[in-house]
C-alpha positions as a LaTeX table, in Angstrom:
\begin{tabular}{lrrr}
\hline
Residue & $x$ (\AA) & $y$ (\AA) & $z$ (\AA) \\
\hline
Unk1 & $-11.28$ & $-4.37$ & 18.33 \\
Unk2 & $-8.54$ & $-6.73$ & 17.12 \\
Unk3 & $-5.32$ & $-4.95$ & 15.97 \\
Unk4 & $-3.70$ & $-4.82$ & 12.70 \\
Unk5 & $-0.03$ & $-5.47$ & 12.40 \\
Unk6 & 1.01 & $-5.70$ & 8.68 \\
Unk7 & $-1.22$ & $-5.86$ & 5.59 \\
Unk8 & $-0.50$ & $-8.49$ & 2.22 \\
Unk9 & $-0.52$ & $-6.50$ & $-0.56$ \\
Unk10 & $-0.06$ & $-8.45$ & $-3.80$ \\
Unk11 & $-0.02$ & $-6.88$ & $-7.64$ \\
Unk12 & $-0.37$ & $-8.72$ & $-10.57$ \\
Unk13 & 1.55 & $-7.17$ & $-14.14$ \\
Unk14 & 2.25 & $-7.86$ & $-17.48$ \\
Unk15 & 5.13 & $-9.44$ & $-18.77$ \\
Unk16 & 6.62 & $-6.03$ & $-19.66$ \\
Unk17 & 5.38 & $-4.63$ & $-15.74$ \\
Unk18 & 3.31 & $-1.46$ & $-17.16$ \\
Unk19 & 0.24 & $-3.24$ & $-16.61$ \\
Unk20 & $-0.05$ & $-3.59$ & $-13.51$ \\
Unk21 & $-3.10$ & $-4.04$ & $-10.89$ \\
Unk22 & $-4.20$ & $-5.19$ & $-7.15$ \\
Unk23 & $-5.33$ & $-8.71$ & $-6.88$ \\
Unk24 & $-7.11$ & $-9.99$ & $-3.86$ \\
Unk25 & $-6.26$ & $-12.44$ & $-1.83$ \\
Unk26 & $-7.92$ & $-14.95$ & 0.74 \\
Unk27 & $-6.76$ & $-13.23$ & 3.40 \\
Unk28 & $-4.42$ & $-9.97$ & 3.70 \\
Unk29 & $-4.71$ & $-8.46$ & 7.17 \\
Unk30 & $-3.03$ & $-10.00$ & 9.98 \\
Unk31 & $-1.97$ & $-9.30$ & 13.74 \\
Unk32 & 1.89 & $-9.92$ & 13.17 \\
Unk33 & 4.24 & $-9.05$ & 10.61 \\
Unk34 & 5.94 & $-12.91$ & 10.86 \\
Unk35 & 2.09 & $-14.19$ & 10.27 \\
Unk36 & 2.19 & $-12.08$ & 7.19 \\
Unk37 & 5.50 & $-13.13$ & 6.03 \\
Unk38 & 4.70 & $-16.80$ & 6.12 \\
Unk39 & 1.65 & $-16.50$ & 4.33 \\
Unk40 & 2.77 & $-14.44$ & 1.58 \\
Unk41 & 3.97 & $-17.52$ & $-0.49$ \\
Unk42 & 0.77 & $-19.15$ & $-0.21$ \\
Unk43 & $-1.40$ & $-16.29$ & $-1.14$ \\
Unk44 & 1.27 & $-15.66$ & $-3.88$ \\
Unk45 & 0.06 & $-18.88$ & $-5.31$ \\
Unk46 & $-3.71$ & $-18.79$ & $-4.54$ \\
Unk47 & $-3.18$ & $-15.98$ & $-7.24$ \\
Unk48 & $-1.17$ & $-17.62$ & $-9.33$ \\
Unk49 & $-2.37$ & $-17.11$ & $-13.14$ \\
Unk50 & $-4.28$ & $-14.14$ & $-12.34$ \\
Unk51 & $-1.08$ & $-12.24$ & $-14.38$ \\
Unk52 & 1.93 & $-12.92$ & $-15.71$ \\
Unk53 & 4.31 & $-11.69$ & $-13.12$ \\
Unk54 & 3.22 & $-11.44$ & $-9.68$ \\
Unk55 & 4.72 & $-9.52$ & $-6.62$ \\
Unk56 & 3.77 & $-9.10$ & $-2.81$ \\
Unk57 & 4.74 & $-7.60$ & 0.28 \\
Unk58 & 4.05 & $-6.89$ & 3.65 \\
Unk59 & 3.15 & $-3.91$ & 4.54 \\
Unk60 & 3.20 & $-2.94$ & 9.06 \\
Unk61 & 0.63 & $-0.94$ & 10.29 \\
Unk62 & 0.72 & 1.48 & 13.14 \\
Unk63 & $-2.23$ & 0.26 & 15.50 \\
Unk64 & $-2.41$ & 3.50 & 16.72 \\
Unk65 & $-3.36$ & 4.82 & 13.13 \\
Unk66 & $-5.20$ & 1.52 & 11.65 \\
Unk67 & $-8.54$ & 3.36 & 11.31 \\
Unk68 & $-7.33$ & 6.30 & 9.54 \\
Unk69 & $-5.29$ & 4.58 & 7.01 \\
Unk70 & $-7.33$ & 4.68 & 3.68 \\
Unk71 & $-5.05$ & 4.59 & 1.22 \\
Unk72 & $-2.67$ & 1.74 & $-0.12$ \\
Unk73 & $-0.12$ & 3.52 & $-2.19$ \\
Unk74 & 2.25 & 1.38 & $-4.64$ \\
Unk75 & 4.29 & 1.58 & $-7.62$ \\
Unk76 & 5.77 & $-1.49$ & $-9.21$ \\
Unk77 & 9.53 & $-0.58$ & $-11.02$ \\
Unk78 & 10.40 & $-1.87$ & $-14.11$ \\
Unk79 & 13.02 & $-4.72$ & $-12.58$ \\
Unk80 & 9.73 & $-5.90$ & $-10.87$ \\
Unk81 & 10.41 & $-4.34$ & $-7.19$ \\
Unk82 & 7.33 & $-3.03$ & $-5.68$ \\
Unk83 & 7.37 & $-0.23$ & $-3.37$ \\
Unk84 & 4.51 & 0.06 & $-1.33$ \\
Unk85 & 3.48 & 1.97 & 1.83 \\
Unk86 & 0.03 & 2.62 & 3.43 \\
Unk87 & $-1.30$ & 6.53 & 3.66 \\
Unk88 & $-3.66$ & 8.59 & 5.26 \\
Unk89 & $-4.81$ & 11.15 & 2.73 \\
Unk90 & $-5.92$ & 13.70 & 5.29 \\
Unk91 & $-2.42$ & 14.40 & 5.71 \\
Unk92 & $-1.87$ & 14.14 & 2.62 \\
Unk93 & $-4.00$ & 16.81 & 1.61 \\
Unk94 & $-3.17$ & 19.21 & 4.42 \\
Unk95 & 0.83 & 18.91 & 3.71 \\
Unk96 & $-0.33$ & 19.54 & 0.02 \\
Unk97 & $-2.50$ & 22.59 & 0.36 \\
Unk98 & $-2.18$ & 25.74 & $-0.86$ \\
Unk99 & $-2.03$ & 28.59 & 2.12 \\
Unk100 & $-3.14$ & 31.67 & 1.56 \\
Unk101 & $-1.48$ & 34.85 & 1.74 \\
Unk102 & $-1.09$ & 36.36 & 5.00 \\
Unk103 & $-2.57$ & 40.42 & 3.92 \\
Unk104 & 1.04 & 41.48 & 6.25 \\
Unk105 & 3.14 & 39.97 & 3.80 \\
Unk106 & 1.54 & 41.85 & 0.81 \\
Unk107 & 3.04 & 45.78 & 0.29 \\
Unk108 & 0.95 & 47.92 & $-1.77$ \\
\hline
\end{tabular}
């Protein structure tokens, strides 16, 4: 199995950035971050057109998790930065659940 080091995420916006969606490139997944980094201008143009303002970035993966990432999260600010990070929803969802009561901690 070949190992993931950093993944190209690009997003294409409107002009006024609340538009804003995924666009796919040639290729995003690649075994070093510097691999990624050098092809981000290139894919940045392969796209070019696609939408009006375009923004990438980089994004390292842990090899250890790379199968049980499944979720890209991003969020692209109004002065065009674009935060991005990749998730695993599992954990997600546990961190996020409701617990139940414990019946000791009730007093009738």
């Amino acid at each position: 199995m070949e190992h993931i080091a950093a993944l190209l995420l690009v997003i294409g916006c409107s002009n006024s950035m609340t538009d804003c969606r995924e666009l796919q490139v040639p290729v995003s997944i690649f075994e070093t971050a510097d691999e990624c980094t050098a092809e981000r201008p290139f894919a940045m143009g392969d796209v070019q057109g696609q939408a009006q303002h375009i923004v990438a970035r980089c994004l390292a993966v842990d090899p250890a998790l790379e199968d049980d990432y499944d979720q890209v999260v991003w969020n692209v600010r109004p002065d065009g930065s674009l935060d991005a990070s990749l998730a695993i929803s599992s954990l997600v969802m546990a961190s996020n659940a409701v617990r139940p009561e414990k019946d000791y901690l009730s007093q009738e």
